[in-house]
N, C-alpha and C positions, 0 to 999 in steps of 0.2 A: 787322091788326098781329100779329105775332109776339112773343109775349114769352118770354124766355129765361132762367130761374130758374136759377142756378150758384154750385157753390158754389170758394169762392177756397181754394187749398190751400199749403200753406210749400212743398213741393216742386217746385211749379210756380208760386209768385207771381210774377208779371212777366215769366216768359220767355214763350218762342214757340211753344209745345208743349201748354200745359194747355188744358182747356174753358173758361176763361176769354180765354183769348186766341183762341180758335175764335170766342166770341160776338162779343165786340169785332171782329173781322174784320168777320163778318157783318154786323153794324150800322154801320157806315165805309163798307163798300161798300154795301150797302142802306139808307139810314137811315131811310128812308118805311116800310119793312117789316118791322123788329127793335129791339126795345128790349129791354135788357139790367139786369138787377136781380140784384146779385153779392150772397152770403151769404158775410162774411169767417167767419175760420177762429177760434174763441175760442183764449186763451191756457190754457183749464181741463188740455188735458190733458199743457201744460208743466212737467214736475216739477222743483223747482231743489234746485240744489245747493250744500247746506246739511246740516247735522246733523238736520236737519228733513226730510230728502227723501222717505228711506223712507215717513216716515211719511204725508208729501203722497201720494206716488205709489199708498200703498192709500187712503187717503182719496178721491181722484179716481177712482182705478178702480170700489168699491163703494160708495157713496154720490155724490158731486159727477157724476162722469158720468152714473150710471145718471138720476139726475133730470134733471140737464140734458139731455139727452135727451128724457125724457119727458115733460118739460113746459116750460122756457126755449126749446131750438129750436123747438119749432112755433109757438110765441107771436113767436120772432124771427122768423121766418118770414114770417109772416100780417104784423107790422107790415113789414116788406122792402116786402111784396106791396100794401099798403094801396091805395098811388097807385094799381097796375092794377085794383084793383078798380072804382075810380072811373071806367075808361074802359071797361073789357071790353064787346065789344059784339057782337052776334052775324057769325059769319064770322072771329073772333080767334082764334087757336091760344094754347094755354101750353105751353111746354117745361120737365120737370119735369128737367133733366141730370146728377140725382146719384141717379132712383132704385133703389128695393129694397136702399138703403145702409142701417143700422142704424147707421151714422155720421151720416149725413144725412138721418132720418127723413121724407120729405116726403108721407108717405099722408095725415094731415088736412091738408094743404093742398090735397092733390089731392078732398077728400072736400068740399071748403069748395066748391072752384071746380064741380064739379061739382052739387053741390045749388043754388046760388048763381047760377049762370050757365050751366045746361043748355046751350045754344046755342053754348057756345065746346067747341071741342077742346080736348083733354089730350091730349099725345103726352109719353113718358116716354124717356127712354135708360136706361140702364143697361149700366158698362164694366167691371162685375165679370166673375170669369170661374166659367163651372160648376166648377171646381176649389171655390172660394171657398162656395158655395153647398151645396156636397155637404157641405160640414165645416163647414158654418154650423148650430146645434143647432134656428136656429128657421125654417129651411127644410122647408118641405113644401108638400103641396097645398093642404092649407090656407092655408099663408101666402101663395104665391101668386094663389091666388083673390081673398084679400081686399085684397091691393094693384095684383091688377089690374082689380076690379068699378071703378074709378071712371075707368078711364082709355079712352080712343077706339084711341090707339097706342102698342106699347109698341117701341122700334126698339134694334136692337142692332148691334154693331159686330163681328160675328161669327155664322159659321152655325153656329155649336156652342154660342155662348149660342143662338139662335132654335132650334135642335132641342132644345137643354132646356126651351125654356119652353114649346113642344109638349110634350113628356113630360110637365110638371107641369100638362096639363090647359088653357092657353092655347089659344084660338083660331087658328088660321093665321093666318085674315086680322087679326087683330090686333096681330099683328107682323110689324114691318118690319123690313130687311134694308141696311145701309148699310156702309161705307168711314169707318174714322179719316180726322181730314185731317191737311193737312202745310203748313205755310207757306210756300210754294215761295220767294218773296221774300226772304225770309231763310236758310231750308237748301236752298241747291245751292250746288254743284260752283264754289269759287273757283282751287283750284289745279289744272292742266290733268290730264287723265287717263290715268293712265299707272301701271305694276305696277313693286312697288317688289322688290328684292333684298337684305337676306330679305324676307320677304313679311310685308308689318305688318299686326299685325288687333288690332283696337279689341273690348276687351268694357267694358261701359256699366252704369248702375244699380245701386242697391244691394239694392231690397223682392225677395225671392225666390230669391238669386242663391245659387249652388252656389260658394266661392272654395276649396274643399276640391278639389271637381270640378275645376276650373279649374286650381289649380296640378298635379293630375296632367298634365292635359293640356297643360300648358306644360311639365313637365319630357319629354314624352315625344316633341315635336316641337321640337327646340332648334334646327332649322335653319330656324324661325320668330322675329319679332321680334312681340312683344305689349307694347300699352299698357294698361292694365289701370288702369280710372277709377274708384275704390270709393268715390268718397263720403267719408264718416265713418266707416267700415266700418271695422276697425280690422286687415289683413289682411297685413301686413309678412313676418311670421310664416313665414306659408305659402310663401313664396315665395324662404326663405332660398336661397342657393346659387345661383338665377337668374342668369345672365348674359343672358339672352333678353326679362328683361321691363324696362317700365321703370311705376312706380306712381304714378298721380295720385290724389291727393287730393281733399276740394272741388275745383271749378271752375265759375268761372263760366261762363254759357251761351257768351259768344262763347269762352272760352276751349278748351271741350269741342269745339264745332264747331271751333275751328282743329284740334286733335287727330282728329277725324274726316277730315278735308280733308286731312289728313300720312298716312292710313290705305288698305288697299287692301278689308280684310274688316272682317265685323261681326259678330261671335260672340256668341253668344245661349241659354245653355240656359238652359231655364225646366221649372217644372212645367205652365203650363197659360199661354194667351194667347187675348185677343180681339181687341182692336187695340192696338198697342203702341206708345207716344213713341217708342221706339231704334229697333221695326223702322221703321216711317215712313220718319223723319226720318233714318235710315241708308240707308236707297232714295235719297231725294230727296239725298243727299251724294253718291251713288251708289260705294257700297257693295257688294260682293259677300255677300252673308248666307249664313252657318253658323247654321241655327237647329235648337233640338227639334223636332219633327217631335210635335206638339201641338195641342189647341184648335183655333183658326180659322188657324192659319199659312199654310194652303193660299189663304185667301182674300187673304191678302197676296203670297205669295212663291209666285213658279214656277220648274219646272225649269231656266228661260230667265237666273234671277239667285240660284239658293239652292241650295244641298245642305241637305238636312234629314234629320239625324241622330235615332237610336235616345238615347233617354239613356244613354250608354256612355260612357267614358271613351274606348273604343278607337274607338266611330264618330266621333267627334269628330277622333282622330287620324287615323283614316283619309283623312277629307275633307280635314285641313290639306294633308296628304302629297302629295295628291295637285293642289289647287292651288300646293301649293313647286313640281311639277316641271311646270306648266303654266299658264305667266305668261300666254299667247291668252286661254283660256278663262277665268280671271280678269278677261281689260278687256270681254270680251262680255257677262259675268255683270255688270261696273260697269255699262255701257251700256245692258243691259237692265233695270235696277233704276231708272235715272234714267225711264228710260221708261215702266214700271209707275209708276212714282210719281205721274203726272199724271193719273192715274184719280184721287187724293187729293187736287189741288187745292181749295181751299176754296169753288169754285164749285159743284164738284160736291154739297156739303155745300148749299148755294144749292137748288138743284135737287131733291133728296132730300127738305128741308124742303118746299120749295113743292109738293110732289105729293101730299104727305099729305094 
């Protein structure tokens, strides 16, 4: 049996996109071979607003989180895990899918199941990116070492996480090399495929995102049409005098995907990526991607369906410029994104897992 330790996040509850909805796949379509044990997301680091807020929000930051942490998760944890303790048997894998998170602390769990049940495998993910790691204070070799003595594999969703964790001293063969997946059942292509005039392109997400960047590069290509989906973000602002953009707000999942599905590109700069919900699920919509030219991008996106831009404000424009005056190369770059995408089907995730 395969059991599959995840932790449930607000960003991604109930849609189609998050590792929790990867396991639940898994375990539907296999259910002789994955059992799924979700870790909900506490309400502790919800500050409300109140005349009392401030004061919750350093309260939780240096006191309530630092402990809960260090000592409430891993006790939740362990009880989560109790029942698999009771079945673990040798020939079982655990998947550990939130590690080397300092959010999600799960190294004494991983130290439990190993002491405890020598015979089962530990395979870990981790979908932070080396970005994240370099400016994390309590990254080193040393930390690495000691959260990965207890594990068999550590798998990553990126060759530039896998070349760090070489650097810090990891084993090669200790880690493994995989594909984000992508719901294909849910994100493809409902409206037929074809390049719109102006040329509309979707930017997504709020964690990371340059909207400073972004409204340059909207005022500077106006014979573009952009939908620009920020979230809660609060970015109005920037964006004064546009005639070219149009702004959404929240939205819900079906609703984003229909906005996807109305769209020709997928615009994307980042600081850093491993495997990404928007690039995915932007392929599988089939999507033409404008991305940084960063991280693991290369293992998602080829020349066949992406231009990958310098972080500039002007490489960004250039690329627009030159898909406005070339509608062809646009439906080849859509075409070919839906196509890569089925390398990410969630079988392939199937597979990956069972090789280990």
């Amino acid at each position: 049996m395969n059991y599959l330790v995840v932790q449930d996040w607000k960003n991604t509850h109930g849609n189609h996109a998050g590792m929790v909805h990867m396991c639940k796949l898994l375990e539907q379509l296999h259910p002789n071979q994955y059992k799924v044990l979700i870790k909900d997301q506490p309400n502790l680091f919800v500050s409300e607003k109140s005349p009392w807020g401030q004061i919750k929000r350093i309260w939780n930051h240096f006191i309530a989180k630092p402990y809960y942490l260090k000592h409430t998760f891993p006790k939740e944890c362990m009880n989560l895990c109790s029942s698999m303790f009771k079945k673990l048997k040798f020939g079982d894998k655990v998947f550990l899918l939130e590690y080397l998170s300092e959010a999600t602390p799960q190294l004494q769990l991983a130290n439990y199941i190993k002491v405890n049940f020598p015979e089962v495998k530990i395979c870990t993910l981790s979908h932070l990116t080396v970005d994240y790691f370099k400016n994390c204070q309590s990254s080193n070799r040393e930390y690495f070492e000691k959260w990965s003595a207890p594990v068999d594999k550590m798998l990553t969703l990126g060759s530039s996480l896998s070349s760090y964790f070489e650097e810090q001293g990891i084993s090669k063969d200790k880690i493994s090399l995989g594909f984000h997946y992508v719901d294909a059942e849910y994100y493809h292509k409902d409206e037929s495929l074809e390049v719109h005039h102006p040329l509309r392109i979707i930017a997504m997400g709020s964690l990371q995102r340059d909207y400073s960047m972004l409204a340059d590069i909207v005022k500077g290509v106006p014979e573009a049409q952009f939908i620009i989906c920020h979230g809660r973000t609060d970015v109005d602002n920037l964006f004064d005098g546009c005639n070219n953009v149009i702004l959404k707000g929240y939205l819900s999942e079906d609703e984003l995907k229909h906005q996807m599905d109305i769209a020709d590109v997928s615009i994307n700069i980042m600081i850093d990526t491993v495997g990404s919900n928007v690039i995915t699920t932007s392929m599988a919509m089939g999507l033409a991607i404008l991305a940084s030219n960063v991280g693991s991008i290369n293992d998602y996106c080829k020349d066949t369906n992406s231009i990958l831009c310098e972080n500039t404000i002007d490489s960004f424009i250039k690329a627009i410029k030159v898909l406005s005056m070339d509608p062809n190369r646009v439906l080849k770059m859509r075409e070919s994104s839906i196509e890569l995408s089925h390398r990410l089907h969630i079988e392939n995730v199937h597979k990956w897992f069972s090789s280990l």
